[in-house]
PDB file of N, CA, C and O in Angstrom, chain B, residues numbered from 101:
ATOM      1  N   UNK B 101    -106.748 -25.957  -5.751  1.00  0.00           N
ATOM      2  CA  UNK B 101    -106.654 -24.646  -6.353  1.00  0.00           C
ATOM      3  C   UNK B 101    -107.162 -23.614  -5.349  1.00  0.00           C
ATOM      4  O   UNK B 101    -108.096 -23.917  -4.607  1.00  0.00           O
ATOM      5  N   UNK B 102    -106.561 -22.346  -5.287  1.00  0.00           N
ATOM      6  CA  UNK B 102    -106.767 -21.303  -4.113  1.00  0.00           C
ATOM      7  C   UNK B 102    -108.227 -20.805  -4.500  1.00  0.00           C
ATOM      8  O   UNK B 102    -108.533 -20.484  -5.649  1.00  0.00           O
ATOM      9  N   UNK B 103    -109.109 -20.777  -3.395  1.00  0.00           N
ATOM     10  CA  UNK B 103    -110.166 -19.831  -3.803  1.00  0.00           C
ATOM     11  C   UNK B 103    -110.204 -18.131  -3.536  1.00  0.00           C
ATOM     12  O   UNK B 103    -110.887 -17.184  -3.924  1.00  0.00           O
ATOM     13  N   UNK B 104    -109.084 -18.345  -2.667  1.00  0.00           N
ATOM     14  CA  UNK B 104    -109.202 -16.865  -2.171  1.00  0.00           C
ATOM     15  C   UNK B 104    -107.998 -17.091  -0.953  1.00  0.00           C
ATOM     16  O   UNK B 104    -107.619 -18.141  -0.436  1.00  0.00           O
ATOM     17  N   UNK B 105    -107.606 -15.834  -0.738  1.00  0.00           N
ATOM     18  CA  UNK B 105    -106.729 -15.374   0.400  1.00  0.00           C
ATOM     19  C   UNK B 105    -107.172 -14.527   1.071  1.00  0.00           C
ATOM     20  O   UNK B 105    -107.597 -13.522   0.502  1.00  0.00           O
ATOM     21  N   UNK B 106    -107.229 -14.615   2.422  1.00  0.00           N
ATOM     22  CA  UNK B 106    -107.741 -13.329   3.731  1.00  0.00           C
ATOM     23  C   UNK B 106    -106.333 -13.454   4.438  1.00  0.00           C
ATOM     24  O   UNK B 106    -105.283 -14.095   4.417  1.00  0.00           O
ATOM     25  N   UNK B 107    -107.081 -12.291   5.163  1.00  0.00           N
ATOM     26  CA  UNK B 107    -106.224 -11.885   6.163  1.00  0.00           C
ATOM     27  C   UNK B 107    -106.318 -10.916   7.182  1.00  0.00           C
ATOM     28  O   UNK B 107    -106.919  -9.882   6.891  1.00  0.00           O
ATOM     29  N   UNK B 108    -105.789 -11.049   8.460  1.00  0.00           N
ATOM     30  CA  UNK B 108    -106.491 -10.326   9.268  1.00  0.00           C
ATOM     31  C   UNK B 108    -105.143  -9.227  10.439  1.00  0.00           C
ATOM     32  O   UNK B 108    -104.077  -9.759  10.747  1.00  0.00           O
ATOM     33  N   UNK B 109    -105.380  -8.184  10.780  1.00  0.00           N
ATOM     34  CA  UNK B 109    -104.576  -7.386  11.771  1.00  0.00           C
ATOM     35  C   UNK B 109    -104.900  -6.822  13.171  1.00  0.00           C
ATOM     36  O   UNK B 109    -105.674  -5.905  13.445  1.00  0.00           O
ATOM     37  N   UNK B 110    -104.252  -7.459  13.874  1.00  0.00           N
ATOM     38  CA  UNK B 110    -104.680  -7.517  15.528  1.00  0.00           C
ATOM     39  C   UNK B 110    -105.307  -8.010  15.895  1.00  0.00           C
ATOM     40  O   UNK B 110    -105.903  -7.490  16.838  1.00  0.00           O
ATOM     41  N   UNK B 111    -105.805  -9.743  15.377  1.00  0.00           N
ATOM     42  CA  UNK B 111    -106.454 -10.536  16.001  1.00  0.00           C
ATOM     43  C   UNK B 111    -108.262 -10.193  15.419  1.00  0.00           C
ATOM     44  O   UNK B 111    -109.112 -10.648  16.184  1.00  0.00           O
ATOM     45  N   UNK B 112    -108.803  -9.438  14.147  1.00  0.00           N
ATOM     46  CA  UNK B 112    -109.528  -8.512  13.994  1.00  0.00           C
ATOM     47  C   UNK B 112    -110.238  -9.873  13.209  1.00  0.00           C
ATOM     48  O   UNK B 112    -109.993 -11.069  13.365  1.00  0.00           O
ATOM     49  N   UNK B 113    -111.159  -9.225  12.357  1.00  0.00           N
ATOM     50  CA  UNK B 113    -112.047 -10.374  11.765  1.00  0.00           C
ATOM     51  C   UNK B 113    -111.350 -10.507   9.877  1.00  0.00           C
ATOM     52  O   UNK B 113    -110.987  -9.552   9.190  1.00  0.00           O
ATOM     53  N   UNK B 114    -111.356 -11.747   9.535  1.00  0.00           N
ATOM     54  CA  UNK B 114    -110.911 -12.323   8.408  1.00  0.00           C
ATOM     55  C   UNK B 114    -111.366 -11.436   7.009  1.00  0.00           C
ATOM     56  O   UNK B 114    -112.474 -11.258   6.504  1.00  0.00           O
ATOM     57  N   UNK B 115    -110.655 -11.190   6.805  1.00  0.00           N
ATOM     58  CA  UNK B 115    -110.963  -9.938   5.285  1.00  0.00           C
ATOM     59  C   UNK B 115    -110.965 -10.583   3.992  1.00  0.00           C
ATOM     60  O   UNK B 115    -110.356 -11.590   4.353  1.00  0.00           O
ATOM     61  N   UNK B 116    -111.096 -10.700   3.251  1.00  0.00           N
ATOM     62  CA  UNK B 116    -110.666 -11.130   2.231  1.00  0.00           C
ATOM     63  C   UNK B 116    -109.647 -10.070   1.343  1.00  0.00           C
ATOM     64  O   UNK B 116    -109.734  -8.850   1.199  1.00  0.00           O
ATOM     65  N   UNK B 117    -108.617 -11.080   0.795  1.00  0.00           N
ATOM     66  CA  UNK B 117    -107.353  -9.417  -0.182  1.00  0.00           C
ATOM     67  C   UNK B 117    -107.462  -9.638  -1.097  1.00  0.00           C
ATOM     68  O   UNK B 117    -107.313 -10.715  -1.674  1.00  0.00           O
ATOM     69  N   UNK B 118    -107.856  -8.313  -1.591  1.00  0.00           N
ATOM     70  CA  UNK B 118    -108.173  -8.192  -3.037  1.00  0.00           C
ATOM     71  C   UNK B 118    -106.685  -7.539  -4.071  1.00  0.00           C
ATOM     72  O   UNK B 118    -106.575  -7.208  -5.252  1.00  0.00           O
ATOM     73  N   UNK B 119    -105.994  -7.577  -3.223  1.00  0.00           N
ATOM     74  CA  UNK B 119    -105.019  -7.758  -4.166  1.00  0.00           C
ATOM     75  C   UNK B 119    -104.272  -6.261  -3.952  1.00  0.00           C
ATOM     76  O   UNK B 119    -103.388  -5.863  -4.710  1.00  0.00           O
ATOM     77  N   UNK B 120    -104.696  -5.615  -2.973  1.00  0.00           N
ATOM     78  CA  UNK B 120    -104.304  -4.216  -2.953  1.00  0.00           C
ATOM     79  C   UNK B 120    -103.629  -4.248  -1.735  1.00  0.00           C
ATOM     80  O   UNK B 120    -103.670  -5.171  -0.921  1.00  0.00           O
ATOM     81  N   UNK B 121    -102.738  -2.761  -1.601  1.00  0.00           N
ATOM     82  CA  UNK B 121    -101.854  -2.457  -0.239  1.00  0.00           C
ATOM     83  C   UNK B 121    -103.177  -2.855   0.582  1.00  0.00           C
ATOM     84  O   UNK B 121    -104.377  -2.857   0.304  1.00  0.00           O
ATOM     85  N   UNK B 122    -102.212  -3.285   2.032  1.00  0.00           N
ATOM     86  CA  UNK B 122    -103.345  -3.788   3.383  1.00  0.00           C
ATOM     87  C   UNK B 122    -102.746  -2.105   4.604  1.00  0.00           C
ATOM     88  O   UNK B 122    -101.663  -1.854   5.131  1.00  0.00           O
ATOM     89  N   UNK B 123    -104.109  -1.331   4.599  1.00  0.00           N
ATOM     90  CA  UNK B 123    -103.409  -0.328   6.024  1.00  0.00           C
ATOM     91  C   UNK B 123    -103.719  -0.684   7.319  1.00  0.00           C
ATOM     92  O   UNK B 123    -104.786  -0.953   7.871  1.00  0.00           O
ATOM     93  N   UNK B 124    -101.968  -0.604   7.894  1.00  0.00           N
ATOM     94  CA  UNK B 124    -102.431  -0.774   9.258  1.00  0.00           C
ATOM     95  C   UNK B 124    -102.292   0.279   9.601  1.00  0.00           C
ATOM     96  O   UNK B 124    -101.471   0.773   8.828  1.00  0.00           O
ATOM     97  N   UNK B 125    -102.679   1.210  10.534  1.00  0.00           N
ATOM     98  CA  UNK B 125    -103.194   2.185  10.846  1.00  0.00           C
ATOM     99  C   UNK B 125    -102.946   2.151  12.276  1.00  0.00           C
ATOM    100  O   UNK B 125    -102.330   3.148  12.652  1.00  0.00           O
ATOM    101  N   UNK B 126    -103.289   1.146  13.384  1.00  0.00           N
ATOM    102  CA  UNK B 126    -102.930   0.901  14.709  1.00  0.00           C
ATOM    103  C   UNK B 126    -101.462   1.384  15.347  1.00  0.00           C
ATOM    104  O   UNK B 126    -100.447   0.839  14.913  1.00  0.00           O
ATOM    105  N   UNK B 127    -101.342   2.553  16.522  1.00  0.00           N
ATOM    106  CA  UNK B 127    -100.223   2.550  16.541  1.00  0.00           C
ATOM    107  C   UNK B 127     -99.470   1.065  17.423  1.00  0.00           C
ATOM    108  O   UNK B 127    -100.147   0.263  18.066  1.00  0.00           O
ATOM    109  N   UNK B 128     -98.645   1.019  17.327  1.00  0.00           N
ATOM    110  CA  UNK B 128     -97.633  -0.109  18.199  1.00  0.00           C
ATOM    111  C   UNK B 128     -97.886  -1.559  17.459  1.00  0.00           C
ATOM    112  O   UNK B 128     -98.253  -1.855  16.322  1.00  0.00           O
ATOM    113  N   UNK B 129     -97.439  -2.505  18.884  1.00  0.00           N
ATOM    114  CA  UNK B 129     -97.274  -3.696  17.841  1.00  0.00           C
ATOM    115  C   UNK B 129     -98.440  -4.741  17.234  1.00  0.00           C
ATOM    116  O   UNK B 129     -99.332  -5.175  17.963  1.00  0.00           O
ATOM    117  N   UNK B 130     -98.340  -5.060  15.952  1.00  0.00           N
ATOM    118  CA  UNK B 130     -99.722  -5.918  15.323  1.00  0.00           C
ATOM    119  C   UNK B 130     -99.221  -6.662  14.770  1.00  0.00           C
ATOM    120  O   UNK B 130     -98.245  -6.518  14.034  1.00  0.00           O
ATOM    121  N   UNK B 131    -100.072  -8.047  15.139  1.00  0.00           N
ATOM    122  CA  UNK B 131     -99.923  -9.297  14.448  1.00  0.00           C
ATOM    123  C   UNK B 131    -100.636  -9.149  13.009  1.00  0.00           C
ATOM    124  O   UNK B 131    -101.864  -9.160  13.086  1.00  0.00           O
ATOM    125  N   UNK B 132    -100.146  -9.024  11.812  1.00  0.00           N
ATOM    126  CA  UNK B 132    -100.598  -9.584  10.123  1.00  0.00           C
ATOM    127  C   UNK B 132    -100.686 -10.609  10.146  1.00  0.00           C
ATOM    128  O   UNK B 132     -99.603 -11.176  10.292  1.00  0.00           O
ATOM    129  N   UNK B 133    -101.724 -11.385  10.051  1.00  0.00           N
ATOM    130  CA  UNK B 133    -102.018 -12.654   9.468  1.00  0.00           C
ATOM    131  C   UNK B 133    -102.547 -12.939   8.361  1.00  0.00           C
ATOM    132  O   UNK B 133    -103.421 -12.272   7.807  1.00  0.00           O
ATOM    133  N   UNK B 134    -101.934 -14.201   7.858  1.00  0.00           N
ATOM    134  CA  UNK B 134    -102.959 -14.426   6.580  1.00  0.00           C
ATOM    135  C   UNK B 134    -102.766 -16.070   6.382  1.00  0.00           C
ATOM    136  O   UNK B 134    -102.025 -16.805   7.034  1.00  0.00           O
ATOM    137  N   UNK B 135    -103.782 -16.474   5.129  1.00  0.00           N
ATOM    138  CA  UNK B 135    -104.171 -17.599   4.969  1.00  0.00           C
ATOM    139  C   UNK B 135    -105.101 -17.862   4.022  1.00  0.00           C
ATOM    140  O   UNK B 135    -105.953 -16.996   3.822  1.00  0.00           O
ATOM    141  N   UNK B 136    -105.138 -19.251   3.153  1.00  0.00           N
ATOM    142  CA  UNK B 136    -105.881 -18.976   2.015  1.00  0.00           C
ATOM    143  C   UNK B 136    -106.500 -20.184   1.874  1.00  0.00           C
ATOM    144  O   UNK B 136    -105.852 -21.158   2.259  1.00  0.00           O
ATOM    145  N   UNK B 137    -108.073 -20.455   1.217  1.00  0.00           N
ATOM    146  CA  UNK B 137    -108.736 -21.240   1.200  1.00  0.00           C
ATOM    147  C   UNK B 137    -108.884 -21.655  -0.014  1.00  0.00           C
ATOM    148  O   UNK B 137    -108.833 -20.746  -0.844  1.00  0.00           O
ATOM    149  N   UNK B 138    -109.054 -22.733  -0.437  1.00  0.00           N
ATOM    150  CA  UNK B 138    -108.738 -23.768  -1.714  1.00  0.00           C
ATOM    151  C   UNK B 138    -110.290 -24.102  -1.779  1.00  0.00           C
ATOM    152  O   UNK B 138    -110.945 -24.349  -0.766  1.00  0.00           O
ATOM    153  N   UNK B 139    -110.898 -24.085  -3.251  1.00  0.00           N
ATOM    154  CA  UNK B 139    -112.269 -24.427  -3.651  1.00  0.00           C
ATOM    155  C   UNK B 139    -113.103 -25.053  -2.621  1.00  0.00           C
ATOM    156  O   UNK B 139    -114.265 -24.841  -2.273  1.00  0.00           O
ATOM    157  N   UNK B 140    -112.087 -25.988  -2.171  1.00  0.00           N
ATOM    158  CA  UNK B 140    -113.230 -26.918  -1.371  1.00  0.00           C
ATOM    159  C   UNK B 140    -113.290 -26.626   0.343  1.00  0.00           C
ATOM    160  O   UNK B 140    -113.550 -27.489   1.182  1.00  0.00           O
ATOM    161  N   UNK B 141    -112.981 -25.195   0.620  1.00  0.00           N
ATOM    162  CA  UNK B 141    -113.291 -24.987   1.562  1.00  0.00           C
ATOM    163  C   UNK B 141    -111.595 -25.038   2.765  1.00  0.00           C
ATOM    164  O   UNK B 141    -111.226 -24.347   3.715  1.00  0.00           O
ATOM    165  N   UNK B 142    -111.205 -25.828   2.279  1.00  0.00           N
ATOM    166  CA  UNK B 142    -110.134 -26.177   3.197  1.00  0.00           C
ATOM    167  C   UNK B 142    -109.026 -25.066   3.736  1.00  0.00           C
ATOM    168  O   UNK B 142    -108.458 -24.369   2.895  1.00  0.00           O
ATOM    169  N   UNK B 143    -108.767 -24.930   4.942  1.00  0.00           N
ATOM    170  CA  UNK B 143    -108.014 -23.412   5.549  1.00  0.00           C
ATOM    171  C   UNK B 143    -106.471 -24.083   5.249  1.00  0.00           C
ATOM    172  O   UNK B 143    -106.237 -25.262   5.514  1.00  0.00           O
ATOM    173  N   UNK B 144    -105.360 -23.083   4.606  1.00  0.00           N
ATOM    174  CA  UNK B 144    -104.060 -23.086   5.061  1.00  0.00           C
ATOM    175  C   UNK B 144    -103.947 -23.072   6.364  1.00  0.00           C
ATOM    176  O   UNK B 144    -104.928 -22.658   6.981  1.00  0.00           O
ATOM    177  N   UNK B 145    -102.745 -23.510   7.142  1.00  0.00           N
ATOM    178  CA  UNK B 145    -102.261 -23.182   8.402  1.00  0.00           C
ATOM    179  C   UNK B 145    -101.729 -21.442   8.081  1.00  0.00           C
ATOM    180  O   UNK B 145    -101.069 -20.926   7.179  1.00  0.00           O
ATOM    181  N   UNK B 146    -102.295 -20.997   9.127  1.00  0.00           N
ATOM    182  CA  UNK B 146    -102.258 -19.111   9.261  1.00  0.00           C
ATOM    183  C   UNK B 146    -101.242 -18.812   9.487  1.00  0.00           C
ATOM    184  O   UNK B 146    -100.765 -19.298  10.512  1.00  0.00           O
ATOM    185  N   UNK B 147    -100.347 -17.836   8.639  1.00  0.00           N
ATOM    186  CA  UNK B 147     -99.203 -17.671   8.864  1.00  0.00           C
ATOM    187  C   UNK B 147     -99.168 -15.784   9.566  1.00  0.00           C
ATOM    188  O   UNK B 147     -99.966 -14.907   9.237  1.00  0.00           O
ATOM    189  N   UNK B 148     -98.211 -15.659  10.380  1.00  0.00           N
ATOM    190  CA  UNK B 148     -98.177 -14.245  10.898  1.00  0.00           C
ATOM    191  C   UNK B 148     -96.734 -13.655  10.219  1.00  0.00           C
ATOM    192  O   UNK B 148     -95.811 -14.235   9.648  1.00  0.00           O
ATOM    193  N   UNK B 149     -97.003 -12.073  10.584  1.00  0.00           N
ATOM    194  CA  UNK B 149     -95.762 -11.495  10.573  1.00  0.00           C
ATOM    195  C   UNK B 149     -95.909 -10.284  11.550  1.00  0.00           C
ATOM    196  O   UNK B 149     -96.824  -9.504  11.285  1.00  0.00           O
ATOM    197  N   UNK B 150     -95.062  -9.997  12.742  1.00  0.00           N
ATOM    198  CA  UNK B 150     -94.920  -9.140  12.780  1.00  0.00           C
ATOM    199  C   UNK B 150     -95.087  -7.838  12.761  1.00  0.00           C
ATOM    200  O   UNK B 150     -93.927  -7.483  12.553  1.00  0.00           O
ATOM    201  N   UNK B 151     -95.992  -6.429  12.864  1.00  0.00           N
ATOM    202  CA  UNK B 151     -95.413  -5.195  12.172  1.00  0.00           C
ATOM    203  C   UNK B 151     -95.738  -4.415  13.543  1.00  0.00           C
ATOM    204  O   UNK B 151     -96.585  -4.422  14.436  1.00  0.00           O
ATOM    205  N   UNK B 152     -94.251  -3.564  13.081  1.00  0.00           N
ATOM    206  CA  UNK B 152     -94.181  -2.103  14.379  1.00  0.00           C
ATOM    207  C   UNK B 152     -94.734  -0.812  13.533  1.00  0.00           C
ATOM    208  O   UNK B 152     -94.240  -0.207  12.582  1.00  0.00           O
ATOM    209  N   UNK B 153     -95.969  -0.631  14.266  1.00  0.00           N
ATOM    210  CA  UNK B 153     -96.284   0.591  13.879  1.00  0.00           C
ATOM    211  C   UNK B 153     -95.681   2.075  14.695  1.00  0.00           C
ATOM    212  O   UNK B 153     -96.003   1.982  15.880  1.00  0.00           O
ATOM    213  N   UNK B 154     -95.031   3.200  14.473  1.00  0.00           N
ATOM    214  CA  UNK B 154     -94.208   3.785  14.913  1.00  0.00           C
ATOM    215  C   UNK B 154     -95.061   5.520  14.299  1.00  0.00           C
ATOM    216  O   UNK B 154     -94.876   5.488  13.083  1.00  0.00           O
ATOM    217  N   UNK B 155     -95.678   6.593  14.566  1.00  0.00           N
ATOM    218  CA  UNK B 155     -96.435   7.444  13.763  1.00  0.00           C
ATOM    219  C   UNK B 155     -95.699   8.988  14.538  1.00  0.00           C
ATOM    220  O   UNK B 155     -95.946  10.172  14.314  1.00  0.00           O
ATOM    221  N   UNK B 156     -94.921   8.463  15.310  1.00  0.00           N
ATOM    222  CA  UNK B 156     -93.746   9.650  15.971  1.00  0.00           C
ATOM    223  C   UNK B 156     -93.139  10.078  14.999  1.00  0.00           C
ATOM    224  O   UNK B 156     -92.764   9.319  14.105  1.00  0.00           O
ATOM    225  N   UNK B 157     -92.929  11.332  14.979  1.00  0.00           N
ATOM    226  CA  UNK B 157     -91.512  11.652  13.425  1.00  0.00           C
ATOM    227  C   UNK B 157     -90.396  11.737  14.509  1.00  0.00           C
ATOM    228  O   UNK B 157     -90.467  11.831  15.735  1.00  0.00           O
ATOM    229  N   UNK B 158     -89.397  11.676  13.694  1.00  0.00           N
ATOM    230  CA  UNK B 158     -88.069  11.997  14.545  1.00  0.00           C
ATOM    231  C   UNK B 158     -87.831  12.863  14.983  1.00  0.00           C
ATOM    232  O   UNK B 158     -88.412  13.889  14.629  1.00  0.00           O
ATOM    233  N   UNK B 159     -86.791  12.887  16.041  1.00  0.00           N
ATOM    234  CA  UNK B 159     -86.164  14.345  15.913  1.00  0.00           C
ATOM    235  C   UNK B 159     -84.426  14.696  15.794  1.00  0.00           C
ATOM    236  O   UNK B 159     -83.454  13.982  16.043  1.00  0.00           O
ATOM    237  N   UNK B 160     -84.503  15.770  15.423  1.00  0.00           N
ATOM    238  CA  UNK B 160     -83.268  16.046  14.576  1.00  0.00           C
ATOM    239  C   UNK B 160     -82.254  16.999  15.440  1.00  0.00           C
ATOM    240  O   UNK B 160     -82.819  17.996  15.890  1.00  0.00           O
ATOM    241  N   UNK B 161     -81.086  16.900  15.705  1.00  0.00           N
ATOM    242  CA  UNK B 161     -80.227  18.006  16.206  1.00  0.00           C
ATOM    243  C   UNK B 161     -78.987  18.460  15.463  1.00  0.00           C
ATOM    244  O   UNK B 161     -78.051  17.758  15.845  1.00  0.00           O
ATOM    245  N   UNK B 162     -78.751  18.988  14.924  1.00  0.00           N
ATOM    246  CA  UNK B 162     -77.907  20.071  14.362  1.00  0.00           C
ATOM    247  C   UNK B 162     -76.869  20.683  15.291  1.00  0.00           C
ATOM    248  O   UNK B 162     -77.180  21.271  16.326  1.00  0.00           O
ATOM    249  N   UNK B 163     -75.562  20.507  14.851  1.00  0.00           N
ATOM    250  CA  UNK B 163     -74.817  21.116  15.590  1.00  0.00           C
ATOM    251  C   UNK B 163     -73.421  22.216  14.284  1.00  0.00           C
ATOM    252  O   UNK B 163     -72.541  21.871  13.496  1.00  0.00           O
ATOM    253  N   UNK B 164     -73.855  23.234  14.644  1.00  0.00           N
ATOM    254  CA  UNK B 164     -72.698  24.371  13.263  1.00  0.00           C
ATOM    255  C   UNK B 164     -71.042  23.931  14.050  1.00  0.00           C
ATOM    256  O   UNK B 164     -70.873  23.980  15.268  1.00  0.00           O
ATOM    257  N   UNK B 165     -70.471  23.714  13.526  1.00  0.00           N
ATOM    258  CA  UNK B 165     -68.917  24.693  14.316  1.00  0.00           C
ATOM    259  C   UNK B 165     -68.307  25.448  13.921  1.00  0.00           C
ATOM    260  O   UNK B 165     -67.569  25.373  12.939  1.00  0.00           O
ATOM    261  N   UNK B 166     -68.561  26.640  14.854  1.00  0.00           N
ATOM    262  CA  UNK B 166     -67.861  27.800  14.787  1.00  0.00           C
ATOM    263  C   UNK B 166     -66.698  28.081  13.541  1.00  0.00           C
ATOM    264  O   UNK B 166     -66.864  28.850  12.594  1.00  0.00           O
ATOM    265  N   UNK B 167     -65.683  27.384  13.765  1.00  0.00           N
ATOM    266  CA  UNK B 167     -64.552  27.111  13.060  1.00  0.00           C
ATOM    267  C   UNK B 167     -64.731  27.120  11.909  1.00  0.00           C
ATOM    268  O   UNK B 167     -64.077  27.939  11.264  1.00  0.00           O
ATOM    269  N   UNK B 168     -65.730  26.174  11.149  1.00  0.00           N
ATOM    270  CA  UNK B 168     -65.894  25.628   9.699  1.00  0.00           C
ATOM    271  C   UNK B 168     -67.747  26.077   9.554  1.00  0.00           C
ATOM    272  O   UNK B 168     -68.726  25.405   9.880  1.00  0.00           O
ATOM    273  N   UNK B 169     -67.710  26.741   9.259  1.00  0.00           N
ATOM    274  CA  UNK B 169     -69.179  27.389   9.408  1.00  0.00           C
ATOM    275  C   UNK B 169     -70.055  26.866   8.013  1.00  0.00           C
ATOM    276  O   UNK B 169     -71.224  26.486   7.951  1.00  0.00           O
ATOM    277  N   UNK B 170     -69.006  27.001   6.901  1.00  0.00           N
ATOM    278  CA  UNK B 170     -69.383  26.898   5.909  1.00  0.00           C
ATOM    279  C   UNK B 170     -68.821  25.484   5.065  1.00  0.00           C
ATOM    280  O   UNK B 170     -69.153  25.256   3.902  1.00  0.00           O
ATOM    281  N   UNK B 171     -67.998  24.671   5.791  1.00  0.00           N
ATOM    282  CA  UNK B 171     -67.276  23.347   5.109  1.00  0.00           C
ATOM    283  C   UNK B 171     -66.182  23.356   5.129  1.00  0.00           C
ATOM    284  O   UNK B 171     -65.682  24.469   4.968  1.00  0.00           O
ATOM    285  N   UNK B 172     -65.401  22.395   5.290  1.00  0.00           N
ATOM    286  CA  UNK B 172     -64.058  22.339   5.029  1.00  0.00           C
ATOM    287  C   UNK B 172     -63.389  22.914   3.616  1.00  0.00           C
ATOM    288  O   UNK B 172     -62.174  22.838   3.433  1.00  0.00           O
TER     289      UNK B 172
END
């Protein structure tokens, strides 16, 4: 039976999740890990995922034509 689930981002120290959104906050790329321990102590094998952190907004270009100013 699970006693609990942690988890950790960028190699960081083991958290325990309480069940709420996890923020990553780091820009660029971070390893999510997680893994969960059963009453008697015993570790899952740690599973990762992935995440691109990206905190640039886009940018946008607009182009009118003359011709159709307002829509076809």
């Amino acid at each position: 039976q699970v006693d609990r689930i942690e988890y950790r981002v960028g190699g960081g120290a083991w958290l325990a999740y309480e069940g709420r959104p996890v923020l990553v906050d780091s820009e660029g790329d971070q390893a999510f890990q997680y893994r969960a321990v059963d009453r008697a102590g015993n570790l899952e094998t740690q599973k990762s995922v992935a995440v691109k952190i990206d905190t640039a907004a886009p940018t946008v270009a607009v182009e009118v034509l003359p011709g159709l100013p307002e829509g076809a």
